[in-house]
N, C-alpha and C positions, 0 to 999 in steps of 0.2 A: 504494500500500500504506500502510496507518494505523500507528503502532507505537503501541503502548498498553504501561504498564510494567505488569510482573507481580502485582503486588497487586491492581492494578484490572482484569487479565484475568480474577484468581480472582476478584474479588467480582461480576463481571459476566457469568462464562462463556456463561450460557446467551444471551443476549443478543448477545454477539460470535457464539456460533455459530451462532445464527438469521444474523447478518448474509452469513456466508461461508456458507451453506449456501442465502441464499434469493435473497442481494441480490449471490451471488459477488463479496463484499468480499475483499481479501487483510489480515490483521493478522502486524507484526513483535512478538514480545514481549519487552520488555527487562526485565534487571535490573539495575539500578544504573547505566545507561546504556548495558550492556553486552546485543548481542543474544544471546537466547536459545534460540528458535522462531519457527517461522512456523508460522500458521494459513492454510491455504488451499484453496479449494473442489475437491472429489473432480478434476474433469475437468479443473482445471488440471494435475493432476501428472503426464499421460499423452497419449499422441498416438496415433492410429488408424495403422492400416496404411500408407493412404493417405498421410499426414503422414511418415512415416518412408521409403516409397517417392520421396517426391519430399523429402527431405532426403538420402536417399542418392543419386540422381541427380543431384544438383549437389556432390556429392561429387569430390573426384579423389585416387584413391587409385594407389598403388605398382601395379604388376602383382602383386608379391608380398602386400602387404593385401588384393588384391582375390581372391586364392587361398585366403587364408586366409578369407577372408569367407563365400565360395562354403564350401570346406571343411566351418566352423564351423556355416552354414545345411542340411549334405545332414546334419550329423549331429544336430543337432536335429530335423531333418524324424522320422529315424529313432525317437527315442525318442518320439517323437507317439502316444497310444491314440489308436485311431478312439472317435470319440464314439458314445454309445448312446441310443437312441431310448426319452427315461423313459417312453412310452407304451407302447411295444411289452409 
C-alpha cells in the first residue's frame, strides 16, 4: 500500500484513482503524518460466498454461537424477496 499525504491526493485525485481502479493499487492518505483514508479497489473490500463458506468452516465456534448463527441465518433467509425476472 502507497501512502501519499493529502494535498497531493487532492491535486492528483484523478490519477490515484485511475491507479486503484485499473492497476488495483491500495493508497493510505495522510494528514500531517497522521492516517486519514484509504483508497482501495471495489473487490478488495468484499468476499464471495464461497470465501466466507470456507472462512467459517475453519471456524470453531461455542455450541451456543453456532445457535445463534444458525438462528440469525433462518431469519435473514426469511426476510429475502424472491427476485423478479426484469424480462418477464
Amino acid at each position: 500500500m502507497k501512502t501519499v499525504e493529502a494535498t497531493t491526493a487532492a491535486a492528483n485525485f484523478a490519477s490515484i484513482l485511475s491507479a486503484v481502479h485499473a492497476r488495483h493499487e491500495s493508497f493510505e492518505i495522510v494528514q500531517q503524518g497522521v492516517s486519514c483514508a484509504f483508497l482501495i479497489p471495489v473487490a478488495a473490500c468484499g468476499s464471495s460466498t464461497h470465501e466466507l463458506a470456507d472462512d467459517l468452516a475453519g471456524a470453531e465456534l461455542s455450541a451456543t454461537d453456532r445457535r445463534a448463527f444458525a438462528a440469525t441465518l433462518r431469519t435473514g433467509r426469511k426476510t429475502l424477496q424472491p427476485l423478479k425476472n426484469p424480462w418477464a
